[in-house]
Each structure stands twice: as structure tokens, then as C-alpha cells.
C-alpha positions as semicolon CSV with decimal commas, in nm:
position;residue;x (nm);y (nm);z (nm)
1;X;6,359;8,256;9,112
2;X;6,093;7,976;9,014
3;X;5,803;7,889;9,196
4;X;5,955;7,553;9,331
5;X;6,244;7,732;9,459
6;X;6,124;8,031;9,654
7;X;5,925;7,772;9,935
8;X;6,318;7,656;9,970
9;X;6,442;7,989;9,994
10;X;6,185;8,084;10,245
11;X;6,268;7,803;10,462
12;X;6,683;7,847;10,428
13;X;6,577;8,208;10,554
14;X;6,432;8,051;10,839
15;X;6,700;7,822;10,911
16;X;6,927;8,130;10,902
17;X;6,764;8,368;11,069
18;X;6,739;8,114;11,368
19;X;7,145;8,040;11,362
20;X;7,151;8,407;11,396
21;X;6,899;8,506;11,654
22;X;6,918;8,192;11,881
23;X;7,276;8,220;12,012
24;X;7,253;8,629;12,017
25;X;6,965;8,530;12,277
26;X;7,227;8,379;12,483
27;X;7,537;8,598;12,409
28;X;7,243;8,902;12,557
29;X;7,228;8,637;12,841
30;X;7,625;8,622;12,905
31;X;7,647;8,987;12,857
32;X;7,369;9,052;13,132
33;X;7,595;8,913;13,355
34;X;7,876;9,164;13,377
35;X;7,631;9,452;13,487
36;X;7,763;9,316;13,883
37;X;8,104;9,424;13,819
38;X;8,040;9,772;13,560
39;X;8,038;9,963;13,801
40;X;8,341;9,783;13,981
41;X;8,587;9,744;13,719
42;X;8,402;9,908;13,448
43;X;8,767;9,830;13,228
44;X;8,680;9,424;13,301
45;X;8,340;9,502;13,217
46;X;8,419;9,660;12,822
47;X;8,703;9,357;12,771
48;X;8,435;9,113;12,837
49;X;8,207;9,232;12,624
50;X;8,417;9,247;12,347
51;X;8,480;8,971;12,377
52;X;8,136;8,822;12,340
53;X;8,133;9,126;12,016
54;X;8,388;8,937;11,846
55;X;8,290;8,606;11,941
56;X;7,937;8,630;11,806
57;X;8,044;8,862;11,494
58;X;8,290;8,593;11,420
59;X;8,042;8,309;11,404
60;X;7,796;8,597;11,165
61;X;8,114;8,624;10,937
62;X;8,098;8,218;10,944
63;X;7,750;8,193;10,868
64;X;7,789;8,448;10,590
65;X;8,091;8,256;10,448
66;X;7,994;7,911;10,492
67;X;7,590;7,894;10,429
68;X;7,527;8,248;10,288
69;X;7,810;8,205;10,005
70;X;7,910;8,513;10,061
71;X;8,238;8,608;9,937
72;X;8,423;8,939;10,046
73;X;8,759;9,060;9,882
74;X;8,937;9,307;10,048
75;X;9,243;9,471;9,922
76;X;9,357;9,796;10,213
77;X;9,662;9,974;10,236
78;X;9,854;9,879;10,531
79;X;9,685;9,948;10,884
80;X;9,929;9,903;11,175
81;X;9,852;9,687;11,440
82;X;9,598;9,820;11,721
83;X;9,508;10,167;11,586
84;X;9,254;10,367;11,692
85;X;9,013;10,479;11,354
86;X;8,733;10,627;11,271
87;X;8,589;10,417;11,011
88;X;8,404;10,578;10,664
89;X;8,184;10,359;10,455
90;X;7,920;10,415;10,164
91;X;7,619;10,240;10,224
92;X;7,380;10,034;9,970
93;X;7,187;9,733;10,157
94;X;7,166;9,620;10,565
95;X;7,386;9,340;10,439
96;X;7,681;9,615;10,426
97;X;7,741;9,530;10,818
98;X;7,815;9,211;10,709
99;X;8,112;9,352;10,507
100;X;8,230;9,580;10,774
101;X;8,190;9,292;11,014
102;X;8,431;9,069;10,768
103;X;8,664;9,370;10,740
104;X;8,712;9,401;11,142
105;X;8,767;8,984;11,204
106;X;9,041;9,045;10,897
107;X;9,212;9,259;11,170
108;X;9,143;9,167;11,439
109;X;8,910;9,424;11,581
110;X;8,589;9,279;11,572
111;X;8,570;9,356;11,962
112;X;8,651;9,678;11,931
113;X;8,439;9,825;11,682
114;X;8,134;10,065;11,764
115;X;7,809;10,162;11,560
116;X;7,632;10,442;11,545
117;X;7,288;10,314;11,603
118;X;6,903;10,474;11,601
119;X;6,780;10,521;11,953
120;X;6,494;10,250;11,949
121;X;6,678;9,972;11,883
122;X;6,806;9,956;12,213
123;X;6,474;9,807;12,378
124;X;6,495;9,503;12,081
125;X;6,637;9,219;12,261
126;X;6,890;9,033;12,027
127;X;7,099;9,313;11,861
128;X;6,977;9,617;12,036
129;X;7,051;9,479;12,404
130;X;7,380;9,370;12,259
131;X;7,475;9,732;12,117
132;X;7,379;9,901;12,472
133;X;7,630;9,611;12,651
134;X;7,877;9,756;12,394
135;X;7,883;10,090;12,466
136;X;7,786;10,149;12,093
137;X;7,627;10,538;12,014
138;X;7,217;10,539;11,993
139;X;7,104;10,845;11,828
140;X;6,769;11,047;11,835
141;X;6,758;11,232;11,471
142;X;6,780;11,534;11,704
143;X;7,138;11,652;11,608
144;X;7,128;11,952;11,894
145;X;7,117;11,607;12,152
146;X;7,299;11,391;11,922
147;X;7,579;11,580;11,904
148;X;7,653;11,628;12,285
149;X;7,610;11,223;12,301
150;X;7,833;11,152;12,032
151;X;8,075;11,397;12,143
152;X;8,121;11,305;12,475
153;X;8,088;10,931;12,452
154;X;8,361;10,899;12,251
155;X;8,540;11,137;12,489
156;X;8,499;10,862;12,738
157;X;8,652;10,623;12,515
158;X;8,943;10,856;12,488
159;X;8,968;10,905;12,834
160;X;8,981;10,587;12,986
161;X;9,255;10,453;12,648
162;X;8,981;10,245;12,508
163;X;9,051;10,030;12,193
164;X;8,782;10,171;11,904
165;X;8,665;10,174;11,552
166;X;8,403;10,360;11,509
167;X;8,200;10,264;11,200
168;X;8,010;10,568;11,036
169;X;7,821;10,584;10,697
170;X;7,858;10,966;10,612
171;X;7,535;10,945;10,361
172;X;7,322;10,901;10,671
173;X;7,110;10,651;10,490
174;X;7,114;10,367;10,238
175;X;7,180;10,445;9,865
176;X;6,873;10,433;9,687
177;X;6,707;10,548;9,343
178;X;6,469;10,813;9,523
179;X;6,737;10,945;9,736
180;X;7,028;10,916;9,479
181;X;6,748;11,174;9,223
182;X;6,731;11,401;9,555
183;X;7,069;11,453;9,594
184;X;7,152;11,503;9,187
185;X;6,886;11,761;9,233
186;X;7,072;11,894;9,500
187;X;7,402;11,880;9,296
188;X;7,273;12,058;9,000
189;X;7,085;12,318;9,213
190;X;7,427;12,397;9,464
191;X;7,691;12,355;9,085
192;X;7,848;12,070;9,292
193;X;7,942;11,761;9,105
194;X;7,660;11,524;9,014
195;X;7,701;11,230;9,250
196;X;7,639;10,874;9,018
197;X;7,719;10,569;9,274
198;X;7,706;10,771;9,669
199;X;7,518;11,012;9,852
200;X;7,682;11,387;9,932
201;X;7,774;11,309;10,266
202;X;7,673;11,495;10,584
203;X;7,976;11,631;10,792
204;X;7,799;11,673;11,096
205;X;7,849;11,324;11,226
206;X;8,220;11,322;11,105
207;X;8,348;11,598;11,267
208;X;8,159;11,502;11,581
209;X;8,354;11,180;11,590
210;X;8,671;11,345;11,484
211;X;8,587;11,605;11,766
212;X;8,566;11,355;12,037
213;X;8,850;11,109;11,951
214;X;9,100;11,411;11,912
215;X;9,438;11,255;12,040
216;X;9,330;10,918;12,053
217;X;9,259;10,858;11,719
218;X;9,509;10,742;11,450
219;X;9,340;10,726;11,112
220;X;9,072;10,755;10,930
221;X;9,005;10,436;10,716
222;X;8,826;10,523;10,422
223;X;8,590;10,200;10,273
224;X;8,489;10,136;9,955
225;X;8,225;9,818;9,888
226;X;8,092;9,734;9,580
227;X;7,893;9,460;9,425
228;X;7,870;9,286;9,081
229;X;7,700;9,563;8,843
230;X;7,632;9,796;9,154
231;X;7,350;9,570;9,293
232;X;7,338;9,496;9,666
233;X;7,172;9,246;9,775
234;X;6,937;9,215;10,006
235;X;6,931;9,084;10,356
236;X;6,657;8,817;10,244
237;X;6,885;8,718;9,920
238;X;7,183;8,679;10,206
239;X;6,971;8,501;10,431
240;X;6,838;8,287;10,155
241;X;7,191;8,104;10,064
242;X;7,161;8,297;9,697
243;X;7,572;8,360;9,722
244;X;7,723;8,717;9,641
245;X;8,093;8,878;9,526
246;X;8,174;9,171;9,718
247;X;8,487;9,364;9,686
248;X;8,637;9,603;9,948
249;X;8,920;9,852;9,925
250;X;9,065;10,054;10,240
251;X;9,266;10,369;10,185
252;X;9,448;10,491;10,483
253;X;9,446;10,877;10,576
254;X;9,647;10,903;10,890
255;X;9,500;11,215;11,156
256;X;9,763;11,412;11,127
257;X;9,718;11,473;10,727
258;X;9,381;11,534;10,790
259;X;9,301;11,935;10,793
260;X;9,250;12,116;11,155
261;X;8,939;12,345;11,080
262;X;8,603;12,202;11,097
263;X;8,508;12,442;10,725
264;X;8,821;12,262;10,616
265;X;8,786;11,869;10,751
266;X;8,423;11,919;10,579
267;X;8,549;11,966;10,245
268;X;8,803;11,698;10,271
269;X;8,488;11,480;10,323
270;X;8,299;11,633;10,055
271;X;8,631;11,550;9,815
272;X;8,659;11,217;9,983
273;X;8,344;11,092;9,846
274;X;8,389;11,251;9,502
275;X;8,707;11,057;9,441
276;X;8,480;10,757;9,571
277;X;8,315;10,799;9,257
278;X;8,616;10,707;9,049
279;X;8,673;10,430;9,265
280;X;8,349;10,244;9,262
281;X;8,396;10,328;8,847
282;X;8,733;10,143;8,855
283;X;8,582;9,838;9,116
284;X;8,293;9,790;8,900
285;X;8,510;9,765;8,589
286;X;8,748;9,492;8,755
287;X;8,430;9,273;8,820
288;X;8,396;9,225;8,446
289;X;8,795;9,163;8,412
């Protein structure tokens, strides 16, 4: 970027970031209001804030489209209509939930998707008041609480016939050079295959959701997203009108070909993300077609 273009970038960031934060502002204030009837109609309370989830994500997914230049191609096997998923995605940049968020208006289920989300974020007003409003899962990085929390949270779901997708990245963190080395390191050490373009995944957080959405959920939707040459970009770049390509694919695992063992749904996981190897080979390769 030259020196006469990065003040322009900076200020197109600006620009941005205020389309984004302003109207969260007052989507928080909307949502605020329904805490008079939670309690009441706590079913009126969830519709109305998804509504508000899929109104504001739309308007994201607008911004991202129209001023970000930011171009997602999905290609998914068939998902029928109104399913209940848990949904599995490798993870490179922040600008990743952008992707998901373009893959749940594509469908329809922008409303009804939940995050797994760290605990602080719930005192930020903006994103992490709009999570708690929600429902969506805060966590501690204390698994021994976490698990209890994700567990029966989602039971709650379950119970009451709530609409979800639940969005998990099963690498626990971003893909990056340090951590991709670590887990090679790992690889070699354990006589696993060496991982090249994901994380191993951690099962823990899988099997929790699995656990807890056991006969409402449908499938599990296995994502896929990949950018030119393997480089995300970053949430500046996005902000900053550069433009990006980003392609998507969605395989479809329906719950009842899933394994029933916990030792066994882990190493369909572990496999899962091995094959996801191939794929991200074969995405990469079509960018350059």
C-alpha cells in the first residue's frame, strides 16, 4: 500500500467501523427492551431477538458486500429447510464470522445461529451485550465449568424446541504460523498425520455440543473457507474496502451417521479435519483455475 493511500484506508476504516458500531448501539438499545417480558413469555422474548440477530447481521453481510468488496462463494450439499445443526468451521482471521454470517443469511438462519463466545466480552457494549440478549454460550477457559454451561444451555435450547446453529471452531483458536509449528510438533511426536492448512482439533467442545443437542439436532454441517493462496485477511484489510474472494463448501453429515461413543465421535472429528486437508488442497487449486 503507498504512502498516499494508507491515510485513505485509515479513514474508510473509520467510516466502517462507525456503520458497524453505531446502529449495534441501538439494536443493544431495542434488545434492552424485551428484558420486561423474558421472564413472561421468555419464547416472545428469543423470537424478538432474533430477529434484531438477523436484522443487524444482514445489514454486516451488506456492508461486507457492498463497501468491503467482499465476495463469498458458497457451494453446500443440500440442507433441508429449518434444521437444527451444529456447525464446524476452520478458523484463519476474525473476518471468518463474516463468512459464517454470509453462510446463515444464504439460509435463512441468521436469527438462529449461536456463538461460542469468551466470558469477558459480555460486559463490551456493542457485540458483547448483543451475544448475552442472544442466549449465545460465554466461556471461562475453565473446561470443568465450561462444560456444565455448554452442556446444559444447549439442553435448554432442546427443551423448550428452540431453532439453533451452533457455530464452533474445533481448533479453539485462529490458524497461525506459531501455532500451526506447535501442532506439527505435536503430530510428529503422537505419529499422527502432519496437519499443513488446520489445527488438530479439540473434541471436548464437540462432544459437549453434540451431548446437549442429543435429539434435537439434525446434522452436523461441516465448513470449509478458504482464501486466494491461503491468506486471510485481516479485519483492518476488510474494514479498509481492500476487496477479498472467499470460497465456502458445506458437506452435510446427518446425526444419525454420526458414531454413538464419545472415543468414537472423537475420532470421526480427528478424520474430519484430516480430509479437510485435501479439501482446502483442492479449493486452493480451483482459485488458480
Amino acid at each position: 500500500m503507498s504512502s498516499r493511500s494508507k491515510p485513505l484506508a485509515a479513514i474508510r476504516s473509520a467510516l466502517f467501523g462507525l456503520l458497524v458500531f453505531l446502529p449495534l448501539l441501538f439494536v443493544n438499545a431495542m434488545q434492552m427492551i424485551s428484558i420486561l417480558w423474558r421472564y413472561i413469555s421468555p419464547s416472545l422474548f428469543r423470537r424478538y431477538n432474533s430477529f434484531w440477530a438477523h436484522y443487524y447481521w444482514s445489514y454486516c453481510v451488506w456492508l461486507a458486500r457492498n463497501i468491503g468488496d467482499f465476495r463469498v462463494s458458497i457451494v453446500s450439499d443440500p440442507l433441508p429447510k429449518g434444521e437444527n445443526a451444529v456447525v464446524l468451521s476452520n478458523h484463519q482471521s476474525a473476518v471468518d464470522i463474516v463468512v459464517q454470517l454470509a453462510f446463515g443469511q444464504q439460509y435463512g438462519r441468521l436469527g438462529d445461529m449461536k456463538f461460542f463466545v469468551k466470558d469477558g466480552l459480555k460486559y463490551v457494549p456493542g457485540p458483547g451485550w448483543g451475544m448475552v440478549f442472544l442466549d449465545s454460550i460465554f466461556m471461562k477457559r475453565d473446561w470443568t465449568r465450561d462444560r456444565e454451561n455448554v452442556v446444559g444451555r444447549l439442553k435448554k435450547f432442546k427443551q423448550v424446541g428452540a431453532p439453533i446453529w451452533i457455530n464452533l471452531y474445533p481448533e479453539g483458536t485462529r490458524l497461525k504460523p506459531a501455532k500451526l509449528l506447535a501442532a506439527q510438533e505435536y503430530a510428529k511426536k503422537s505419529n499422527l498425520p502432519i496437519p499443513r492448512h488446520v489445527l488438530i482439533p479439540r473434541v471436548k467442545g464437540f462432544l459437549a455440543s453434540v451431548e446437549g443437542l442429543e435429539g434435537h439436532l439434525d446434522a452436523v454441517y461441516d465448513m470449509t473457507i478458504v482464501y486466494p493462496n491461503g491468506k486471510p485477511p485481516t479485519l483492518w484489510g476488510l474494514l479498509s474496502a481492500e476487496g477479498q474472494e472467499v470460497k465456502v463448501e458445506i458437506k452435510r453429515f446427518p446425526i444419525a451417521s454420526l458414531p454413538s461413543g464419545p472415543e468414537e465421535r472423537s475420532q470421526w472429528l480427528m478424520q474430519l479435519y484430516r480430509d479437510k486437508e485435501l479439501v482446502i488442497d483442492r479449493m486452493l487449486n480451483s482459485f488458480a483455475s
